[in-house]
C-alpha positions in Angstrom: 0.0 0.0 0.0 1.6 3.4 -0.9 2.6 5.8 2.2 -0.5 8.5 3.1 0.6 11.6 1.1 -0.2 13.8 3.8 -1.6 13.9 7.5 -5.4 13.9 8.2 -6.0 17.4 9.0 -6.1 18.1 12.6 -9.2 19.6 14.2 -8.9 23.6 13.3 -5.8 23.6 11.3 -5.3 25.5 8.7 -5.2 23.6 5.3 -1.9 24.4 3.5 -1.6 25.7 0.0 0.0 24.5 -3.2 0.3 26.7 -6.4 0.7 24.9 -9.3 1.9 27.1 -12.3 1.9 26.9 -15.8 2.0 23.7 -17.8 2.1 21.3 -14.6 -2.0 22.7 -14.1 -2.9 19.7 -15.7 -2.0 17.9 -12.4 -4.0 19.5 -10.2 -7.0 18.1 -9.9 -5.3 14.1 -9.5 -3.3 16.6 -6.8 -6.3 17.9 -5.0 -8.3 14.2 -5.1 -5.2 12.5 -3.9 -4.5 15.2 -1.1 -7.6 15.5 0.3 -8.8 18.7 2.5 -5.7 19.1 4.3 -4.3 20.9 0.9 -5.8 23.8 -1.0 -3.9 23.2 -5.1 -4.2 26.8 -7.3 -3.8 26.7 -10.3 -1.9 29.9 -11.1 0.3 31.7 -14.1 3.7 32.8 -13.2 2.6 35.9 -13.6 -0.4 35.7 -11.0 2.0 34.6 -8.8 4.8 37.5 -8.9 1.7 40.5 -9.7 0.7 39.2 -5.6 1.9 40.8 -2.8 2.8 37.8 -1.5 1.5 34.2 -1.9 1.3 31.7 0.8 2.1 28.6 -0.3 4.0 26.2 1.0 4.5 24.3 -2.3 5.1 25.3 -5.9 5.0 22.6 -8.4 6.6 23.6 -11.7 7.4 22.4 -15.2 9.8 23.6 -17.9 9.7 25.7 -20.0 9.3 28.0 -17.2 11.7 31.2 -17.5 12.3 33.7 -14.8 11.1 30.2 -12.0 13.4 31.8 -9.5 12.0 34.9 -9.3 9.2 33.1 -7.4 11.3 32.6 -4.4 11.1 36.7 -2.5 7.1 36.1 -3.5 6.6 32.9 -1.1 8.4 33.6 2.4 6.9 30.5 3.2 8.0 28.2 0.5 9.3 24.5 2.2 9.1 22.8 -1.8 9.6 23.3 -5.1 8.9 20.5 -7.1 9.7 19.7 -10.5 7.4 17.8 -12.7 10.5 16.9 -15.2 13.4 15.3 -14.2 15.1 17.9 -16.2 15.6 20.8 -13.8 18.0 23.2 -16.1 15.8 26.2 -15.8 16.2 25.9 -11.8 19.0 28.0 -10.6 19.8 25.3 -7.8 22.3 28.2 -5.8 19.9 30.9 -6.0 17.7 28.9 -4.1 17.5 29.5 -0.2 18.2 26.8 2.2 14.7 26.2 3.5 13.2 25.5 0.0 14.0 21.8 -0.9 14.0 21.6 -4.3 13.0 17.8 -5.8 12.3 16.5 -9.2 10.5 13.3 -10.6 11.8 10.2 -12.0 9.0 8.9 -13.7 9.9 8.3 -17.4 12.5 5.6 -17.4 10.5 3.2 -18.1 8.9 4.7 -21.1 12.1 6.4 -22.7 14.0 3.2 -22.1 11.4 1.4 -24.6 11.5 4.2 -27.2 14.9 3.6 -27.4 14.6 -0.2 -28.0 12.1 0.2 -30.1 13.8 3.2 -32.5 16.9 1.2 -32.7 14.7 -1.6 -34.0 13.4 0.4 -36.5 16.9 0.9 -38.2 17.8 -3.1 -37.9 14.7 -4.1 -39.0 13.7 -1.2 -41.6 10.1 -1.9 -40.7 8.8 1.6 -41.9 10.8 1.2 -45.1 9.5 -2.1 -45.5 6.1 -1.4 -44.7 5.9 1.6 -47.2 7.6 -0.2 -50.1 5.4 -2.9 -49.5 2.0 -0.5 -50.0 3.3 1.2 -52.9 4.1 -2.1 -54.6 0.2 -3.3 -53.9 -1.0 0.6 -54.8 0.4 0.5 -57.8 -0.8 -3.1 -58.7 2.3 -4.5 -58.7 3.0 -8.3 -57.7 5.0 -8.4 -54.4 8.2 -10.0 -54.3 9.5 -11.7 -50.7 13.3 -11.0 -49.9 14.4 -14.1 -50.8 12.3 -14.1 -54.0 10.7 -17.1 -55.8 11.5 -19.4 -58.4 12.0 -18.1 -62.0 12.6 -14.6 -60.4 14.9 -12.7 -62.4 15.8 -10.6 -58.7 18.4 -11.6 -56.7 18.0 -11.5 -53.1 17.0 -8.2 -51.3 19.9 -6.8 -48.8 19.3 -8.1 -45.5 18.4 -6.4 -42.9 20.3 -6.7 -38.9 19.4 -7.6 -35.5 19.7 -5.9 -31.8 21.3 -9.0 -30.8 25.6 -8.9 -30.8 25.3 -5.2 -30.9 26.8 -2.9 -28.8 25.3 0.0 -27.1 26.9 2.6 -25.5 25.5 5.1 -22.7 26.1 7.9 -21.9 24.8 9.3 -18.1 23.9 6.3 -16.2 21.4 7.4 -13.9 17.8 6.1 -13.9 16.7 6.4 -17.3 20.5 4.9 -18.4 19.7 1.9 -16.1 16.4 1.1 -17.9 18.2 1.8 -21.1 20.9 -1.1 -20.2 18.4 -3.7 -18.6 16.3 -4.2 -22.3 19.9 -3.8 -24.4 21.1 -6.8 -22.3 17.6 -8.6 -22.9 18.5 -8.5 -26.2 21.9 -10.2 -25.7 23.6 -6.4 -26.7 26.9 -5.2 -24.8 26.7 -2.5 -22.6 29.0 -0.2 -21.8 28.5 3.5 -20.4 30.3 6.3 -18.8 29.3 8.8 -16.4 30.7 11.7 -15.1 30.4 10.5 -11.5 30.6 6.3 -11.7 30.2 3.8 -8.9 32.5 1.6 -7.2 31.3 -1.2 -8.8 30.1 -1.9 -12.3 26.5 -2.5 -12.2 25.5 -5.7 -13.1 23.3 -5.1 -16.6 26.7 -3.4 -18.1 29.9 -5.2 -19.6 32.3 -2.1 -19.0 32.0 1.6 -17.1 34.2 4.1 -17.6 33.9 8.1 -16.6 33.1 11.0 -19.6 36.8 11.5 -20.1 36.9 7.9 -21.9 33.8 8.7 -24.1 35.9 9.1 -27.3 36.9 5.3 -26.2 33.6 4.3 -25.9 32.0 4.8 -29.0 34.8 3.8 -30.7 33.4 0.4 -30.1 29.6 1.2 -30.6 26.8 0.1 -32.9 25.0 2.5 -31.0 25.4 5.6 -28.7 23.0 6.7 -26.3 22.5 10.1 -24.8 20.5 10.6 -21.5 22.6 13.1 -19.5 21.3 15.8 -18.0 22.0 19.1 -19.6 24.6 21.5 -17.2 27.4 23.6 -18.1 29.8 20.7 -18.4 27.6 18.5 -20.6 26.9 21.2 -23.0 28.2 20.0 -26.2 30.1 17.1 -24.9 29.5 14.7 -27.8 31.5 17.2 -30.0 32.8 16.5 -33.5 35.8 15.6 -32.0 33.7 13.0 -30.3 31.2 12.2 -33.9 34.6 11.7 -35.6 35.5 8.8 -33.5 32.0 6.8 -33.9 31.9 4.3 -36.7 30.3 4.6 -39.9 28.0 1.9 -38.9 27.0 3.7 -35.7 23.7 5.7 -34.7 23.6 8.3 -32.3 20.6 8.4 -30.0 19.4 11.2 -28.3 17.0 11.1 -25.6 18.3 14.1 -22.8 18.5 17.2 -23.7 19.3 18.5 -27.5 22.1 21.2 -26.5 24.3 18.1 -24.8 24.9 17.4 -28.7 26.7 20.0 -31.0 23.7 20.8 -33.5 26.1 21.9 -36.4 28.7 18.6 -35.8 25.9 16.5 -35.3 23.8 17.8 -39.1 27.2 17.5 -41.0 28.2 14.0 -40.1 24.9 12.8 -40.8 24.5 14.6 -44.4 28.1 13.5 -45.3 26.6 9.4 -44.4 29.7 9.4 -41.9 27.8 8.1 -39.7 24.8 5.0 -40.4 22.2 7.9 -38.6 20.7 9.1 -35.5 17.2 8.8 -33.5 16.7 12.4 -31.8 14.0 12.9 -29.6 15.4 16.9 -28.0 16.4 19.6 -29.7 17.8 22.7 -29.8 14.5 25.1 -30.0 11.6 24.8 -28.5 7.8 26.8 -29.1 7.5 29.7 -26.6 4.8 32.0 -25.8 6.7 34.9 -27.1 7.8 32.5 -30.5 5.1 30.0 -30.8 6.2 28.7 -34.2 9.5 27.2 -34.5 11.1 24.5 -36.1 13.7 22.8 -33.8 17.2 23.4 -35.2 18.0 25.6 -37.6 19.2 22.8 -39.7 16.7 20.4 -41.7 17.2 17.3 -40.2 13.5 16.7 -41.4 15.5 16.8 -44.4 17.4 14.2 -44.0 16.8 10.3 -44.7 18.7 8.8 -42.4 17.4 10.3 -39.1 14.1 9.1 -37.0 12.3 12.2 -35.2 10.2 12.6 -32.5 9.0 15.7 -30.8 9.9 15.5 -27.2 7.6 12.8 -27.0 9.3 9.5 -25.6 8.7 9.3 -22.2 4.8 10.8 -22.9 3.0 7.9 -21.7 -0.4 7.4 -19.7 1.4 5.2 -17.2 4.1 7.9 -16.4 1.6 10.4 -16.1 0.2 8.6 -13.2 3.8 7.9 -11.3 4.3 11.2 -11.7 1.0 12.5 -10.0 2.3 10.1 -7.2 5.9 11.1 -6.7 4.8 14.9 -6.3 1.7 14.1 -4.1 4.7 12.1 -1.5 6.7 14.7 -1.7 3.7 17.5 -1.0 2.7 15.6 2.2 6.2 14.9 3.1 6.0 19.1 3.7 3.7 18.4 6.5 5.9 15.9 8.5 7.7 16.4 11.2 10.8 14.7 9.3 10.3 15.3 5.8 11.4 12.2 3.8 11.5 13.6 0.1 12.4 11.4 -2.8 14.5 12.4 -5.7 16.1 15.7 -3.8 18.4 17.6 -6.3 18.7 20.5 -3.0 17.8 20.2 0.0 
């Protein structure tokens, strides 16, 4: 049975406010049912928030992109949590933050990004898409279809074959949650595993043949069919797979990124692929994003979209049902966890 999120309500205690701002309103009423009466969740703008004299909430859950979050902090004196609804917390200035705010984030897509990944890289072995639309056009335009290994009196020879998961190796970089998932379905494939992280264990986790740190990356994907990216995005990830870094993957290799879009050079990244010196990429991030103030953009300000050998997504790997409802109980825990007399917050990035 999960933990209470919060204490009933004593007799003639005041309930205790949460604002919830922006794009994470869409929680608040699985917030306020899960809650109960001991918690009052608003629904406010940023801008509500700073235009009040002063707000008192004890909570503020928030959700990128969310500029100027920090400015939040002078208008709620009595601020105990601010809670990411991403596990990406880049847009939080961590140091600006005072020490009685604990700030926490969610972990709640692993699971989800972890099986986009397998199933993107099966796309390329497999070349189901391609082989699902040659197949219709062939039947459109009334032609007889042909099977791979053709048929007797064919004047064809075989079609190329297609590869398998299985032998290949992956390559991660940032192990943390979403890199463990990641690694657990590679090796259920019978794929090697390696990674490197900037901080790494003691001892080599178990789903993973070899661990290194981020100063052996140009090592790593030496050796890899694939390369994974799920790092989180801070001034010393910015860029790090460089064209320094593209120039060492093979030909054969597909870069995979599922983090944040910057943590890749966008230029290095567009010409490698366009010159075929690398097999392709699967990129989920990118570079721009739609804003209030520019609501139409297109994500880099190259055209991958042009390009044949790249799968794209729109941010949308770890949008899943399932982690939508994790996520509505990770932030709930950590709401009551504000009414304790020891809080016990899960996933603390500064406390």
């Amino acid at each position: 049975m999960d933990d209470p999120p919060a204490k009933r309500q004593r007799h003639g205690a005041p309930e205790l406010e949460v604002v919830v701002l922006n794009q994470a309103a869409r929680i608040a009423p699985a917030l306020q049912k899960r809650l109960g009466s001991a918690w009052r969740v608003r629904t406010l703008s940023l801008e509500e928030v700073l235009a009040e004299a002063a707000c008192s909430a004890a909570v503020a859950v928030v959700s990128p992109p969310l500029p100027r979050v920090n400015d939040l902090l002078p208008k709620m004196p009595g601020l105990r949590l601010l809670q990411s609804m991403s596990a990406g917390i880049e847009y939080i200035d961590l140091d600006a933050c005072p020490r009685s705010v604990t700030v926490c984030n969610t972990s709640t897509m692993d699971h989800a990004i972890a099986e986009h990944v397998i199933g993107s890289m099966l796309m390329f072995q497999a070349r189901i898409a391609e082989e699902d639309r040659g197949f219709r056009s062939a039947i459109r335009a009334e032609q007889s279809f042909v099977p791979p290994f053709r048929f007797a009196g064919c004047s064809l020879g075989p079609a190329p074959f297609h590869g398998e998961l299985g032998g290949k190796t992956m390559g991660i970089l940032g192990f943390g949650r979403i890199g463990n998932e990641i690694a657990k379905r590679a090796r259920a494939f019978n794929m090697r595993v390696l990674a490197v992280a900037q901080r790494p264990r003691d001892a080599m986790p178990d789903v993973l043949d070899w661990y290194g740190t981020v100063e052996e990356l140009k090592a790593m994907v030496k050796q890899c069919d694939f390369v994974v990216v799920c790092c989180s995005l801070n001034d010393a990830t910015k860029n790090m797979v460089s064209a320094d870094v593209l120039a060492c993957m093979r030909e054969d290799s597909v870069l995979i990124n599922v983090a944040r879009g910057p943590v890749v050079d966008e230029d290095a990244l567009f010409d490698v692929l366009q010159l075929k010196k690398i097999r392709g990429a699967i990129l989920d991030v990118w570079w721009k994003y739609p804003s209030k103030e520019e609501p139409v953009v297109l994500p880099s300000k190259h055209p991958y979209h042009e390009l044949d050998n790249v799968i794209m997504t729109p941010h949308s790997s770890g949008w899943t049902s399932e982690q939508e409802e994790r996520k509505v109980e990770q932030v709930a825990y950590n709401i009551g966890q504000v009414s304790q007399d020891q809080p016990g917050f899960r996933f603390v990035c500064k406390q």
